[in-house]
C-alpha distance (Angstrom), angle and dihedral (degrees) to the residues before:
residue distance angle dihedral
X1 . . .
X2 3.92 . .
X3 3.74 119.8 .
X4 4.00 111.2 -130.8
X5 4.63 98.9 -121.2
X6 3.45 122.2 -152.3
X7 3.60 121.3 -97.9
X8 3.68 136.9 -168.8
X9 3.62 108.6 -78.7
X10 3.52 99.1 24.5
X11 3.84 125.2 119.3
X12 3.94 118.7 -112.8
X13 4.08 127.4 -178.9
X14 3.74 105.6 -137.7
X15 3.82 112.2 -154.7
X16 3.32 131.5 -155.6
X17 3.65 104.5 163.0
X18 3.80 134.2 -34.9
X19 3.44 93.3 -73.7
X20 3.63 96.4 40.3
X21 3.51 124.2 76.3
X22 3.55 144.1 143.1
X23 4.06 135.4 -167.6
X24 3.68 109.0 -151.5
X25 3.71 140.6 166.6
X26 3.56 112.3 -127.5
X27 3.54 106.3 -134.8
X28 4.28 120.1 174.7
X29 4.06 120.0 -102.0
X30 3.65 93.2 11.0
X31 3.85 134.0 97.9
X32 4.12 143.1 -153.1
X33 3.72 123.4 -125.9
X34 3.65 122.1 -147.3
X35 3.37 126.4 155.6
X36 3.48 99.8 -94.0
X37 3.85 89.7 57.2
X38 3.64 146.1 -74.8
X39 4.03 123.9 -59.2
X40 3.45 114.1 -156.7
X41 4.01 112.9 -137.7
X42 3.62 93.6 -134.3
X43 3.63 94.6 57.9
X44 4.19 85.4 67.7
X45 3.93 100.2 36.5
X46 3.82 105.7 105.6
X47 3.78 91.2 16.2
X48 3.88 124.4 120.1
X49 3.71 119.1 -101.2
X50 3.99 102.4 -101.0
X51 3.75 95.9 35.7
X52 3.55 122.2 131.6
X53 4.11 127.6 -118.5
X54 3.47 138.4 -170.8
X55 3.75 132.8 -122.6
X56 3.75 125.2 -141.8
X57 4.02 82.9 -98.5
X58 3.55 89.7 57.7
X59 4.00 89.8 -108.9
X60 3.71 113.9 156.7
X61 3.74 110.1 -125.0
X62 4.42 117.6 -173.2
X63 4.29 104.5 -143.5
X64 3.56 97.5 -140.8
X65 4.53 125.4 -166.8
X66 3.59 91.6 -116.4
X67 3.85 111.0 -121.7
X68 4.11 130.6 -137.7
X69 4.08 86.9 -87.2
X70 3.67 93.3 56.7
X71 3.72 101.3 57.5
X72 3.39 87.0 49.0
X73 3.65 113.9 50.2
X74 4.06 85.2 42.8
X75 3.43 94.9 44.1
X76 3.79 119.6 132.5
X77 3.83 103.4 -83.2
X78 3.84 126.3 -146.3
X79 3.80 93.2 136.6
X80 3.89 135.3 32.1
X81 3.76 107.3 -79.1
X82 4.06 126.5 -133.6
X83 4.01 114.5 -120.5
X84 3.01 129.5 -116.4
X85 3.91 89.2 -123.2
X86 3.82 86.5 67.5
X87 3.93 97.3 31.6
X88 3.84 84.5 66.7
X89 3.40 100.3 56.5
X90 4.00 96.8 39.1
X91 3.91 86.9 53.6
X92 3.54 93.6 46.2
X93 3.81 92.3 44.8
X94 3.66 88.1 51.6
X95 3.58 94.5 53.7
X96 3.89 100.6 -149.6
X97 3.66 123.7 149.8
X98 3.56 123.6 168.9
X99 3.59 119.5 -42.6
X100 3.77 96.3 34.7
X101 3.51 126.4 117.1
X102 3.47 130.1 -128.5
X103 3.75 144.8 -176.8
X104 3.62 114.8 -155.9
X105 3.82 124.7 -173.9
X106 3.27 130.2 -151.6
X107 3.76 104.8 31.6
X108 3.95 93.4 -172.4
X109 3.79 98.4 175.2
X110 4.06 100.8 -29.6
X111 3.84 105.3 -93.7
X112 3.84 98.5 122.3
X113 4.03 90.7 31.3
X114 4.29 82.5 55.6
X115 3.76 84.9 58.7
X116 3.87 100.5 42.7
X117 4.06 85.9 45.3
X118 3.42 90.2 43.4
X119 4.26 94.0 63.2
X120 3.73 88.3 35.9
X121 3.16 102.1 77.1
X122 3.34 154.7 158.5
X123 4.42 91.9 -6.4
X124 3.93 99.5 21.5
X125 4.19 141.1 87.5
X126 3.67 145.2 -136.8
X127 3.63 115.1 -149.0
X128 3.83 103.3 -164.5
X129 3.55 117.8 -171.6
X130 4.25 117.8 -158.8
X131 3.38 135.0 166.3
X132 3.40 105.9 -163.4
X133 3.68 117.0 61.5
X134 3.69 104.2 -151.3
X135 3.72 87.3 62.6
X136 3.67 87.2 52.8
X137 3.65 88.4 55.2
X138 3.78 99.4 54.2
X139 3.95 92.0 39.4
X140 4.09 89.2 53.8
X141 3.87 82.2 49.9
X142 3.68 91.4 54.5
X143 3.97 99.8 44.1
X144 3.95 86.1 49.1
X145 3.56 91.5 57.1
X146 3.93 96.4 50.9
X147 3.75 90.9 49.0
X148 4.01 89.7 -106.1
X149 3.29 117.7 105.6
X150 3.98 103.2 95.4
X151 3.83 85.9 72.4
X152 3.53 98.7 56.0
X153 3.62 129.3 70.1
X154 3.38 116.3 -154.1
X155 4.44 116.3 -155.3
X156 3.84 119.3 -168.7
X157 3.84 89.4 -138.4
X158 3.54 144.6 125.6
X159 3.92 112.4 -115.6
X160 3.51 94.8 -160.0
X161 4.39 85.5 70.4
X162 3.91 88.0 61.6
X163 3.75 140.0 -80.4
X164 3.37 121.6 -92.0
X165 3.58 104.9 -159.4
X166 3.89 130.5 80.4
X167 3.73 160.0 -174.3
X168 4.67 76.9 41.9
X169 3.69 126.7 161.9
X170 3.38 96.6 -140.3
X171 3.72 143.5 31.0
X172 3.80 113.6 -169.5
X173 3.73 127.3 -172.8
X174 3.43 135.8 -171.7
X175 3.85 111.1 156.7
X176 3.68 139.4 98.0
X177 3.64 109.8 -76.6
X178 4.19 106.7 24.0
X179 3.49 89.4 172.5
X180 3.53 101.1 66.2
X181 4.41 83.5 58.8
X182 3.87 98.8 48.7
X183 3.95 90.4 89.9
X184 3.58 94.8 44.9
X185 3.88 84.0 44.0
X186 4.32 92.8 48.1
X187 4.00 80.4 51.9
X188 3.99 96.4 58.9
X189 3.74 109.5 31.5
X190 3.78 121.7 94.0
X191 3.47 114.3 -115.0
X192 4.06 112.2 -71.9
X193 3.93 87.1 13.7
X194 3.68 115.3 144.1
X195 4.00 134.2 -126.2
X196 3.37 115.4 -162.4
X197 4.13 117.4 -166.0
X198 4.07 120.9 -168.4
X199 3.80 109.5 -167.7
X200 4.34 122.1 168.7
X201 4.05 87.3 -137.0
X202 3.41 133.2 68.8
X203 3.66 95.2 -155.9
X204 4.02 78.0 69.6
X205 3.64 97.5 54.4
X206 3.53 97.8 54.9
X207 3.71 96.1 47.4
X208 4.27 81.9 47.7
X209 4.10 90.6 51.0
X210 3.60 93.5 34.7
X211 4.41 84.8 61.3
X212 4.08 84.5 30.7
X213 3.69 81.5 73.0
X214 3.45 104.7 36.9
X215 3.71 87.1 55.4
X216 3.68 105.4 62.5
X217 4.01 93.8 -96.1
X218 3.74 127.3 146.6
X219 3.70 140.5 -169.3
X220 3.44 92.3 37.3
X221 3.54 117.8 -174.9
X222 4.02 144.8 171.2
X223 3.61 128.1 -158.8
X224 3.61 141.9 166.6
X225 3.87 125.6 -142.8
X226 4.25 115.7 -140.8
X227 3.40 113.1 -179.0
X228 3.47 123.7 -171.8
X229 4.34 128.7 178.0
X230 3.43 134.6 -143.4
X231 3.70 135.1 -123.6
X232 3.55 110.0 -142.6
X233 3.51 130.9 -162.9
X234 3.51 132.0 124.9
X235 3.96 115.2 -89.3
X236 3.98 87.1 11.8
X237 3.36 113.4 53.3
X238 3.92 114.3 141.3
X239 3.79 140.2 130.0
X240 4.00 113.3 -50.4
X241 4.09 109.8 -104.4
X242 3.64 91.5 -117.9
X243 4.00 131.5 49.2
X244 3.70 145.2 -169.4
X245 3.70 94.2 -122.1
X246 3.80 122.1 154.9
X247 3.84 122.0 12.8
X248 3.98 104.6 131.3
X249 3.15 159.8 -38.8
X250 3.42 133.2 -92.2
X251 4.14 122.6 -158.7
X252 3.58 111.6 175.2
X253 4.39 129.0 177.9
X254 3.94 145.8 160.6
X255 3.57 130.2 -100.2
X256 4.44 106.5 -114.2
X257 3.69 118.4 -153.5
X258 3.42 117.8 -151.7
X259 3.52 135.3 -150.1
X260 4.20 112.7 -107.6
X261 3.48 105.1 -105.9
X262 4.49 116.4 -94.2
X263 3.88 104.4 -126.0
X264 3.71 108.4 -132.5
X265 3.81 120.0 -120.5
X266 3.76 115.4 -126.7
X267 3.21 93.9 -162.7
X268 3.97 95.6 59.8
């Protein structure tokens, strides 16, 4: 088995503790500061991902690949970001995989459309609708850096006019007024295709089930994800101080097809 070096150019998660992390570009003759030192670039070019390097301190940092998690939570920011913790359960209440198409709406700056992309691929799409077009900027910063962006497009458009995609697997919202897309979103889904809607309110998610229903959706569902860590040490290992608790909700359903209505005979 070969183990994948890094190269110039190639992204790398330097860790210094749990706490302590940094995504970085490794780029030749040049160096990162922290506050533990400076690591030179070169020092890790040619090296193994999960080797360890030295800063000018002497500080042991571990180059880490970075995974799906890390190019999202230090993503460029202009807009609040979704989880992970909920990410996981929207993708997996989606239930795309690669090939499947998706349209996604609003793109914000491209952490949940790095996800969706992410199990996509190689053979599927991201249709991200945005309407404002610094957002769009950042996010196609974002997907760039995780290697993703040539299977998302990204549309300067307002979602709310109408989606122009169809026959999708997935219709994914997470914007200010869902409800006002679950039409548009009956219109392009494939029969039994899912839409999956995360809002922070639950004044939101009843105005979203509420057109869920009036839409010709089933299985509709709303959950919230808690997630609380552990501290872990022998003797004294209990639930961490702090938590992620609340950040949103996530309501989720299938498209229904029914059959076109028989017209009675009156003469039967």
């Amino acid at each position: 088995m070969t183990h994948q070096t890094i190269n110039e150019g190639d992204y790398v998660l330097l860790s210094l503790s749990q706490r302590k992390t940094y995504l970085v570009k490794v780029e030749a003759a040049r160096t990162f500061h922290t506050h533990r030192g400076f690591v030179k670039f070169d020092d890790l070019i040619g090296k193994v991902y999960g080797s360890t390097v030295s800063s000018s301190l002497g500080i042991e940092f571990t180059a880490l690949k970075p995974q799906l998690s890390d190019y999202i939570m230090k993503s460029t920011r202009k807009t609040q970001i979704t989880y992970p913790k909920d990410v996981a359960l929207m993708v997996m209440f989606s239930g795309i995989g690669p090939g499947s198409r998706v349209v996604e709406a609003g793109t914000g700056t491209g952490a949940l459309t790095t996800a969706l992309a992410h199990y996509v691929r190689p053979s599927g799409k991201i249709h991200s609708y945005e309407i404002r077009e610094e957002f769009l900027k950042t996010a196609e910063k974002n997907l760039t850096r995780a290697h993703l962006i040539e299977f998302v497009e990204l549309k300067n458009r307002d979602v709310i006019m109408g989606i122009d995609e169809k026959e999708v697997n997935s219709v994914i919202l997470d914007l200010v007024t869902p409800w006002l897309v679950i039409p548009h979103a009956y219109a392009a889904l494939k029969p039994s295709g899912t839409v999956v809607s995360f809002s922070p309110t639950i004044d939101q998610v009843v105005k979203t089930v509420e057109a869920l229903k009036q839409n010709g959706f089933v299985c509709i569902e709303t959950v919230e994800c808690l997630m609380r860590g552990m501290q872990v040490e022998r003797g004294k290992t209990r639930p961490q101080t702090l938590m992620t608790g609340h950040t949103g909700y996530i309501t989720h359903a299938c498209k229904s097809v029914k059959p076109p209505h028989k017209a009675v005979n009156s003469a039967a």
